[in-house]
RODRENBA-102894 format. One line per 4 residues: their letters; for each residue y, x, z of C-alpha. Coordinates in Angstrom, 2 decimals. Layout:
N
a	Y,X,Z ~ ... .
//
This chain:
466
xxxx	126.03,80.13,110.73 ~ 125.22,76.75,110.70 ~ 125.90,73.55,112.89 ~ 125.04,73.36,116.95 .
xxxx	122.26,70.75,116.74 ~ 120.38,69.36,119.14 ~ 116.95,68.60,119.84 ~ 115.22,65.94,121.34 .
xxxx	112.48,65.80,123.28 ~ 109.97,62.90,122.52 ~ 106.90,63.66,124.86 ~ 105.24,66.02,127.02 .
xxxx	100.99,66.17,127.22 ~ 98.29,67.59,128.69 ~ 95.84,68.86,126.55 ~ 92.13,69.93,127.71 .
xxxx	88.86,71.01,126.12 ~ 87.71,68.33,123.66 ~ 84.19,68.77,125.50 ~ 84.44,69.87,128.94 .
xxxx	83.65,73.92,129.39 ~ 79.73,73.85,130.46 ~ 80.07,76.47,133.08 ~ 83.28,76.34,135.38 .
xxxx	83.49,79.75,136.31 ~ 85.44,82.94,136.98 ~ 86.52,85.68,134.58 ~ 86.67,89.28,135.05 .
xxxx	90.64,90.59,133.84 ~ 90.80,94.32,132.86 ~ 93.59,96.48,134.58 ~ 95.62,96.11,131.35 .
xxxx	95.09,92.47,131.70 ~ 96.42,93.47,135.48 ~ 99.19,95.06,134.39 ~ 100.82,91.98,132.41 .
xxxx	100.57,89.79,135.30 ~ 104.28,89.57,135.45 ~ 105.43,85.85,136.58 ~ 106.96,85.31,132.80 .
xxxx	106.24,83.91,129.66 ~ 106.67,85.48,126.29 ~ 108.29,83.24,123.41 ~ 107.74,83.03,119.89 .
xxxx	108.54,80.59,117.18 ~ 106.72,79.88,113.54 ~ 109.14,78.49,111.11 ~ 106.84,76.62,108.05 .
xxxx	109.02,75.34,104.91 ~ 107.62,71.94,103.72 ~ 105.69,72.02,100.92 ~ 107.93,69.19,99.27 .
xxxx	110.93,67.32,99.49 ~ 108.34,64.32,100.86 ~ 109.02,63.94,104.47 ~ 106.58,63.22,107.48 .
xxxx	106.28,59.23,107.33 ~ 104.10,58.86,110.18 ~ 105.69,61.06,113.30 ~ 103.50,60.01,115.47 .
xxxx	100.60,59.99,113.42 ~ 101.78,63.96,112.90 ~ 102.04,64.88,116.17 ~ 98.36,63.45,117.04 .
xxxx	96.74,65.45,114.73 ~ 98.28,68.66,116.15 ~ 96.94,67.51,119.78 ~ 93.58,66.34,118.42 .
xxxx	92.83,69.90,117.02 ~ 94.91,71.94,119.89 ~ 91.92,70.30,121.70 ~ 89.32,71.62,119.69 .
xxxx	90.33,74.51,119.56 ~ 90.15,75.01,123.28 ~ 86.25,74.85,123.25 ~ 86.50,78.15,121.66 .
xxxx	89.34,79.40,124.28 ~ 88.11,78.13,127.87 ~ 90.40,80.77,129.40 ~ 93.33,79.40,128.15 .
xxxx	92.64,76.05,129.69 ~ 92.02,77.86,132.51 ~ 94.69,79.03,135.52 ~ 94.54,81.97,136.93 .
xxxx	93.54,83.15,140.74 ~ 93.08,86.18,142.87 ~ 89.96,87.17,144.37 ~ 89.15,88.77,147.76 .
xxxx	90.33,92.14,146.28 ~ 93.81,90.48,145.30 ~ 93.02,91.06,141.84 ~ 93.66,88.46,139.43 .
xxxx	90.79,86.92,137.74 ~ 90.98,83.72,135.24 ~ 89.38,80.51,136.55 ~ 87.66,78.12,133.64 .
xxxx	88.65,74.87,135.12 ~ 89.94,72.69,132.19 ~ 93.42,72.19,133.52 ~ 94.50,72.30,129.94 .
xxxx	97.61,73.26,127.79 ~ 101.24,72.06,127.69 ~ 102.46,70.32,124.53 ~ 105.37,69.27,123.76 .
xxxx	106.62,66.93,120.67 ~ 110.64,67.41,119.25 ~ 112.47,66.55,116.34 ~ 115.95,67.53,115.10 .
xxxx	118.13,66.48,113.22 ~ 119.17,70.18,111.69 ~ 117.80,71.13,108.22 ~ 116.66,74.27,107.77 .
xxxx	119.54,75.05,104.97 ~ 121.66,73.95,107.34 ~ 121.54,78.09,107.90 ~ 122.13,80.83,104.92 .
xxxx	118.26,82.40,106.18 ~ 116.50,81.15,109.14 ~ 116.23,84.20,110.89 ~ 119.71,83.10,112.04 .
xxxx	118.70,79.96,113.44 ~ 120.96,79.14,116.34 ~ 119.18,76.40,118.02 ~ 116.38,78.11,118.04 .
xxxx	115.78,78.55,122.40 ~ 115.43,75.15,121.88 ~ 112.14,75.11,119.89 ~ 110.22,76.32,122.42 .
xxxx	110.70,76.16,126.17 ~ 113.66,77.80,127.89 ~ 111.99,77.51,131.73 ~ 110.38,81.36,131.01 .
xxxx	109.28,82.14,134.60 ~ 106.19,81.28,136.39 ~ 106.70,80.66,139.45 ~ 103.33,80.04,140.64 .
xxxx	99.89,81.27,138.42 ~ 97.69,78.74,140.27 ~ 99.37,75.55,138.59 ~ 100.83,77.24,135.64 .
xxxx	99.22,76.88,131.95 ~ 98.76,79.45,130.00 ~ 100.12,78.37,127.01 ~ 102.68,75.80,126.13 .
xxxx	103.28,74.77,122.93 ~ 106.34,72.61,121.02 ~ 106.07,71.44,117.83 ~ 109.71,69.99,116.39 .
xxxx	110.22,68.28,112.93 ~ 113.30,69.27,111.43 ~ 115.51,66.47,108.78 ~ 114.39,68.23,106.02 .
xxxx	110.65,67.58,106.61 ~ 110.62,71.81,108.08 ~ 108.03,71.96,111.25 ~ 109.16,74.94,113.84 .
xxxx	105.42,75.61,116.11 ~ 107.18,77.35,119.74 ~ 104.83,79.20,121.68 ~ 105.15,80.53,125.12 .
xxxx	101.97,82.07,126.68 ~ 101.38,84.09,129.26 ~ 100.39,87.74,128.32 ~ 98.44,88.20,131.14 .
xxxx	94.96,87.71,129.66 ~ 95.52,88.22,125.93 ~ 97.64,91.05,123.64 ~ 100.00,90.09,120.56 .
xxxx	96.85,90.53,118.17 ~ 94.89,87.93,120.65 ~ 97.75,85.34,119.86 ~ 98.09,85.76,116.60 .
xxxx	94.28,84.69,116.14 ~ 94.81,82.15,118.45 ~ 97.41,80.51,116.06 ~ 95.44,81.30,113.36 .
xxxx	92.22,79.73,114.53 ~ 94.10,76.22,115.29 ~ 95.28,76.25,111.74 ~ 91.88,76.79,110.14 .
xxxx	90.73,74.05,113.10 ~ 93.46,71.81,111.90 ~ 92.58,71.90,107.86 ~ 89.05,71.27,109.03 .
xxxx	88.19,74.93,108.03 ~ 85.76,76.70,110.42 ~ 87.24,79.19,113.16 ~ 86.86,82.56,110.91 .
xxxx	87.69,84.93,114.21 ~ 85.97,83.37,116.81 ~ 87.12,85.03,120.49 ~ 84.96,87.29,122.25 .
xxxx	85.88,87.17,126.38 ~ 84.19,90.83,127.24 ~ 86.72,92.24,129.19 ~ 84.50,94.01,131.03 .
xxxx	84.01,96.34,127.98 ~ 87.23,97.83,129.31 ~ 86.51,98.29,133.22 ~ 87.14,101.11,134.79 .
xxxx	84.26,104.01,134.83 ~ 82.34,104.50,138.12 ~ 83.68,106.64,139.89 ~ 86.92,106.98,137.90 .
xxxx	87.85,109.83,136.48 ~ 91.38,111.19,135.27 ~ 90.98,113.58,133.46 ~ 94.48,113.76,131.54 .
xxxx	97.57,113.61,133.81 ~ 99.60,109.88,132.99 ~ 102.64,110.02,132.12 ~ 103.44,106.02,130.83 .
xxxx	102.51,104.19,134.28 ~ 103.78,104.71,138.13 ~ 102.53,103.51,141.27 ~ 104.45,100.94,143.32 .
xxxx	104.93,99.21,146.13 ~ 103.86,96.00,146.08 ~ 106.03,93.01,145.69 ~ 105.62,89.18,147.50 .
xxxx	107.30,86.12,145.71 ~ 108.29,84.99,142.45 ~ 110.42,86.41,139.79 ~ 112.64,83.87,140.20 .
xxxx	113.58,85.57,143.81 ~ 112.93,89.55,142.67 ~ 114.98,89.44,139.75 ~ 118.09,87.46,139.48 .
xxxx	119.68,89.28,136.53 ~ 122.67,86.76,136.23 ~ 124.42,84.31,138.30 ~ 123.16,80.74,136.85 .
xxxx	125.27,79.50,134.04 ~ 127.23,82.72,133.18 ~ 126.88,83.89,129.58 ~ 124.66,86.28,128.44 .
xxxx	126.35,89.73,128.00 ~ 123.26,90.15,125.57 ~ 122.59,89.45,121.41 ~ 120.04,89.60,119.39 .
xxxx	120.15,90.04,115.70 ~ 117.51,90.30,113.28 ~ 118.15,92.55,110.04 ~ 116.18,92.47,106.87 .
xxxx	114.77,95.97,105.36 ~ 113.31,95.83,102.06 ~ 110.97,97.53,101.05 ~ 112.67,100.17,99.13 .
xxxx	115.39,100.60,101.81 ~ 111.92,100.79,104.19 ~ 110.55,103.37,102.00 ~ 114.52,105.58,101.82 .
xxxx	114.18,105.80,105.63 ~ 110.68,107.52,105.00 ~ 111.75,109.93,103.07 ~ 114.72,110.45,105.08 .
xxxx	112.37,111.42,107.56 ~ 109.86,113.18,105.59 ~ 112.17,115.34,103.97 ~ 113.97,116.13,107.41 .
xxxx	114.08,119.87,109.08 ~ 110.92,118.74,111.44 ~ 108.82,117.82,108.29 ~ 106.92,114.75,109.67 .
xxxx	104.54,113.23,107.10 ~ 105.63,109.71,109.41 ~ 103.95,106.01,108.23 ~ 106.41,103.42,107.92 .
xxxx	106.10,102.66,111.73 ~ 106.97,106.04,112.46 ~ 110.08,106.15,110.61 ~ 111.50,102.55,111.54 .
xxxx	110.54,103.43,115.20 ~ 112.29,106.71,115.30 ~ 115.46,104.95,112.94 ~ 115.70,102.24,115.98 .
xxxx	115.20,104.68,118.42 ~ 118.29,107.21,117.09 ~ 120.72,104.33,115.82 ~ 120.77,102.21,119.10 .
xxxx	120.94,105.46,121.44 ~ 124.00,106.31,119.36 ~ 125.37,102.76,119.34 ~ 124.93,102.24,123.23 .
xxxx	126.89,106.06,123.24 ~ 124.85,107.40,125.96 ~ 125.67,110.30,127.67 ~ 123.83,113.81,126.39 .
xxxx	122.16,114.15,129.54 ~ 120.57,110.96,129.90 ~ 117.15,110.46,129.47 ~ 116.06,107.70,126.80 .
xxxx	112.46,106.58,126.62 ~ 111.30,105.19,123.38 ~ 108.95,102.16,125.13 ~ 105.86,101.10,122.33 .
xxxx	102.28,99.52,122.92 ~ 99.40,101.45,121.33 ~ 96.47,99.50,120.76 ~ 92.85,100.29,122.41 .
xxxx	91.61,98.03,119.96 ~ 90.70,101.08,117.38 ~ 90.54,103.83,119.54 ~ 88.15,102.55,122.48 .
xxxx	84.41,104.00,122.75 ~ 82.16,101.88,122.44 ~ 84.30,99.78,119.97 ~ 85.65,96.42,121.22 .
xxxx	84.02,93.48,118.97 ~ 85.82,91.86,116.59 ~ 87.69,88.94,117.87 ~ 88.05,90.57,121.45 .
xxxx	90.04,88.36,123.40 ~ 92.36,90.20,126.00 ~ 95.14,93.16,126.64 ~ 94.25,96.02,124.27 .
xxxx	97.63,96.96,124.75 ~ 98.33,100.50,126.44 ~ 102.47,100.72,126.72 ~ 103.46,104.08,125.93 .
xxxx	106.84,105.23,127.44 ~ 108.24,108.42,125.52 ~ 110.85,110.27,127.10 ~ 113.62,112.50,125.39 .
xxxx	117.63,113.45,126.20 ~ 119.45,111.17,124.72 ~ 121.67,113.86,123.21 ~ 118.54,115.21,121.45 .
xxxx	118.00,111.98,119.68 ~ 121.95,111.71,119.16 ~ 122.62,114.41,117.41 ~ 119.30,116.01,116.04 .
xxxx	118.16,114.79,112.59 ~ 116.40,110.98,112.67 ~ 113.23,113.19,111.86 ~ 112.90,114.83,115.27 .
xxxx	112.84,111.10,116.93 ~ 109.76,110.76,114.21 ~ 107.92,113.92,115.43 ~ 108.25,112.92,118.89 .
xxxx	106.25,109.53,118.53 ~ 104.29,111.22,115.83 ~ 102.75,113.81,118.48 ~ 102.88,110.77,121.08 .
xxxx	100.65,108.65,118.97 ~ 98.23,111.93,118.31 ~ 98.06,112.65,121.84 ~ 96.40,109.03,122.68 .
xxxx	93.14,109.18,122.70 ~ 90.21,107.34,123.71 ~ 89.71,109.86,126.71 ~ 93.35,109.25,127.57 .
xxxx	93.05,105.53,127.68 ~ 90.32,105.87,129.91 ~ 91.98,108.25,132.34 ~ 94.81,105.58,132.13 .
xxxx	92.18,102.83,133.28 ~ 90.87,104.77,135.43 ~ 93.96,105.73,137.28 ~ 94.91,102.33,137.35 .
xxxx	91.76,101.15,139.38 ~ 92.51,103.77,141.81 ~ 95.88,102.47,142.40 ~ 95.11,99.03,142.54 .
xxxx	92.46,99.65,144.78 ~ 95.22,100.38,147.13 ~ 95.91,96.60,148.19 ~ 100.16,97.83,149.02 .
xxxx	100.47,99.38,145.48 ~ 101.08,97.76,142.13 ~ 101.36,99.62,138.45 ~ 104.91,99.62,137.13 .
xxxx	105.87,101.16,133.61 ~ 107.52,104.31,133.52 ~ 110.89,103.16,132.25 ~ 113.80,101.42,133.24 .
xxxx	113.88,98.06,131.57 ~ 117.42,97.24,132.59 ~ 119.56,100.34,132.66 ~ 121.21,100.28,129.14 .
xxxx	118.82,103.85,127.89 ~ 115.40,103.07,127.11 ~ 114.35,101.05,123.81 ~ 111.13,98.87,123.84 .
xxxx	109.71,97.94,121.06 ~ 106.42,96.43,119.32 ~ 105.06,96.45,115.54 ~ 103.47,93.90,113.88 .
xxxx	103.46,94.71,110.59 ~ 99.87,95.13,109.99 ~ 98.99,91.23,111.91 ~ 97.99,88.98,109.56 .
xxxx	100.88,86.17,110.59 ~ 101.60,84.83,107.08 ~ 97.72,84.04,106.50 ~ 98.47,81.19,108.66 .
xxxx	98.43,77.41,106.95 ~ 98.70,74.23,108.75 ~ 98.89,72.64,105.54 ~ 102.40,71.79,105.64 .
xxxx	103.97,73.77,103.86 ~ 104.57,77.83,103.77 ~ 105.43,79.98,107.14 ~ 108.56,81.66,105.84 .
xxxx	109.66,83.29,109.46 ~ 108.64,84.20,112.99 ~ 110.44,85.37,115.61 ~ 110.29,86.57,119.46 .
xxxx	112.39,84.36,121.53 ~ 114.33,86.95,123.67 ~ 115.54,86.57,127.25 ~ 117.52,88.93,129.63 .
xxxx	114.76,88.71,132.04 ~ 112.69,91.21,129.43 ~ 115.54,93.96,130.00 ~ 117.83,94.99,128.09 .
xxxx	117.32,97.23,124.83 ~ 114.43,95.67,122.59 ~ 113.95,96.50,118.82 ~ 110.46,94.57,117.25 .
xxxx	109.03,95.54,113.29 ~ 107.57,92.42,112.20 ~ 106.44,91.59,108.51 ~ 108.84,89.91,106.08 .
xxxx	107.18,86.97,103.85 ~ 107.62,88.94,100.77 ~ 104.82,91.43,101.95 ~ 104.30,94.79,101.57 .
xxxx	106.67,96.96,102.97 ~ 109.57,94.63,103.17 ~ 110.42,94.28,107.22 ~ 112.53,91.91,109.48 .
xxxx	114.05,94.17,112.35 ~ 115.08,91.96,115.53 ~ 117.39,93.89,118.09 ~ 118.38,93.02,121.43 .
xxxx	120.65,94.47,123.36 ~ 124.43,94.25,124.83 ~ 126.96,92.91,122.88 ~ 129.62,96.06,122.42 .
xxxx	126.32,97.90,121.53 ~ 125.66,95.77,119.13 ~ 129.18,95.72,117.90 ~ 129.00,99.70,117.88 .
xxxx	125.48,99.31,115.94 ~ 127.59,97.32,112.63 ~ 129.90,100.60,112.34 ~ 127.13,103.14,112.58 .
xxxx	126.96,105.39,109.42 ~ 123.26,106.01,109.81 ~ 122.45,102.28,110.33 ~ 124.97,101.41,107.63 .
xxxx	123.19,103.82,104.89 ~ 120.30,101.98,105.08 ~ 121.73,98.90,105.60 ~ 124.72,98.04,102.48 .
xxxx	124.67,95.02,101.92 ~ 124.98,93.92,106.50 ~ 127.55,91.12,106.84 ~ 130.39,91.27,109.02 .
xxxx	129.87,91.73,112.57 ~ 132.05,88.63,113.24 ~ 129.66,86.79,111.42 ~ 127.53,87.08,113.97 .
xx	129.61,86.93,117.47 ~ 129.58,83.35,117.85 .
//
């Protein structure tokens, strides 16, 4: 699976606004944006193919450019130059002070052949930084940012931001926007802070029962003192894996579904979710009578009255946490899984969110209580998951060369049982399928005849338990 290289670390900056922000001030965060306050960073890593076989003469010429438009393109985003603070309520708000970004410069001496497909990349922690938790929000950046030149003239862009004032959709355009910036094209999404378009109605009013959130107690300190999930330097009883669906082995599992007893006319995130869903409960061979919960974000983005603008900058995100037997989603056709998050998706609507915002500021306005999701992220059962099939991600040109992958960076502080839908370059309805979970799981996943039906042509499991 390819050689153990290294990578070297050349420099570390600071990057702020180009111009400084006009008005140093302080930003309302909605409760979603409240919610994702957890002390940890969220990883991802952009993979572009050069365009030739000439390679990057100039490294540090290269690595300037990056930095001079990563600075630009902060004018747009004061927040994320920003840190942020809590107020006299103990809420978080973000503070516009120009403290700037984190960027990093790396090269390698790995090729990208150096790996039958990149998705396997096994040096890949390395390309973007492996420090995930924050120990302190009042120094910490927002986003940090690695850019390493591969031997073969490849560039790998790592992120790691903070989700706490901005969804996966809100990155995305971030990325995109320093591209366009960075092949002096003009920002085609600008970012709209109006967070307050999502504040809780005075007085609140719930009006639906919640079912995806709890209330709990609140918790001092970091999460590098809540949550030691290993003892330092013992390996990771954890793997991911990312499989490749195409799309007519995308488009089988639809019908699979469609034509199953509970006749669910599912869309193609239906049926991959509710696949996922039934082949790791049977691979982790849960007991009947445990309760699974199918763990997704639904976006407020389309469903919020009045409509958020275009370009809204924030958490749109409401996490959804869907509950069933496990034995139910064992042994009942993949198509009652489907009709389960079918109805769940129907069932959220715009009154709902707001009952779910509005149940939040209660709670919060409780200054002992926190909102926790309504799942357990480190038992073994539940399965959370996210779809970006429908972002734009391959629209994005630094003008190096083609993005031909990008990935989540997993970590064992994120819990165990994750399976993402993200586009494949080919388009359409061809998908790339990362799963995370424990490694006999796994193991159990490569022998499962549903999985397998689906999936002919999966290697060896040994071929990936190195």
């Amino acid at each position: 699976m390819g050689a153990l290289w290294g990578v070297d670390l050349k420099s570390t900056s600071v990057i702020v606004p180009a111009s400084p922000t006009p008005i140093q001030e302080r930003r309302f965060l909605s409760n979603l944006d409240q919610v994702f306050t957890g002390q940890w960073y969220m990883n991802t890593v952009w993979y572009f193919k050069p365009a030739s076989d000439h390679l990057i003469q100039d490294q540090d010429a290269f690595f300037k450019g990056l930095k001079d438009s990563l600075s630009r393109l902060l004018i747009y985003y004061p927040a994320l130059a920003g840190r942020l603070v809590k107020n006299e309520n103990n809420r978080f708000e973000v503070e516009l002070n120009d403290k700037g970004v984190i960027f990093r410069e790396a090269v390698t001496e790995a090729r990208f052949d150096d790996w039958e497909d990149i998705k396997d990349c096994t040096i890949e922690a390395k390309l973007t930084f492996e420090d995930t938790i924050i120990a302190d929000y009042n120094t910490a950046p927002l986003i940090r940012t690695q850019a390493t030149l591969f031997k073969c003239g490849g560039i790998a862009l790592g992120f790691s931001m903070a989700h706490a004032i901005h969804d996966g959709w809100a990155a995305m355009e971030f990325v995109k926007s320093w591209s366009e910036l960075h092949t002096h094209l003009p920002v085609s999404t600008p970012p709209v802070f109006a967070n307050h378009l999502m504040k809780a109605r005075d007085p609140p009013v719930v009006s639906i029962p919640i079912k995806d959130y709890i209330s709990v107690p609140k918790v001092e300190g970091s999460l590098s003192s809540n949550y030691q999930i290993f003892e330092e330097g013992a390996p990771s009883p954890y793997q991911a894996i990312t499989f490749r669906f195409t799309a007519q082995q995308v488009d089988a599992i639809i019908q699979e579904v469609r034509n199953g007893p509970w006749k669910v006319e599912a869309s193609s995130f239906v049926a991959m979710a509710a696949f996922t869903w039934k082949v790791m409960t049977e691979a982790r061979e849960l007991p009947d009578d445990t309760t699974t919960r199918y763990v997704y974000p639904i976006s407020c983005r389309q469903r919020w009255q009045p409509p958020l603008p275009r370009g809204f900058f924030g958490n749109t995100a409401h996490i959804s946490s869907l509950a069933a037997k496990a034995g139910d989603i064992k042994n009942k056709h993949v198509s009652y899984a489907a009709k389960l998050i079918y109805d769940d998706l129907s069932a959220t609507t715009t009154e709902y969110l707001k009952s779910v915002i509005d149940w939040m500021e209660i709670e919060l306005q409780k200054n002992d209580r926190d909102i926790g999701f309504a799942c357990d992220f480190y038992s073994g059962g539940d399965v959370q998951s996210t779809s970006m099939v429908n972002f734009p991600i391959f629209e994005v040109n630094f003008g190096w060369g083609t993005l031909i992958h990008n990935s989540f960076t997993f970590q064992p502080l994120l819990g165990d049982g994750h399976a993402y839908l993200f586009p494949a370059p080919e388009g359409g309805r061809n998908r790339l399928v990362p799963i995370y979970m424990k490694r006999l799981a796994m193991k159990n996943l490569f022998r499962n005849e549903l999985f397998r039906r689906f999936q002919p042509d999966l290697k060896d499991y040994s071929y990936y338990s190195n």
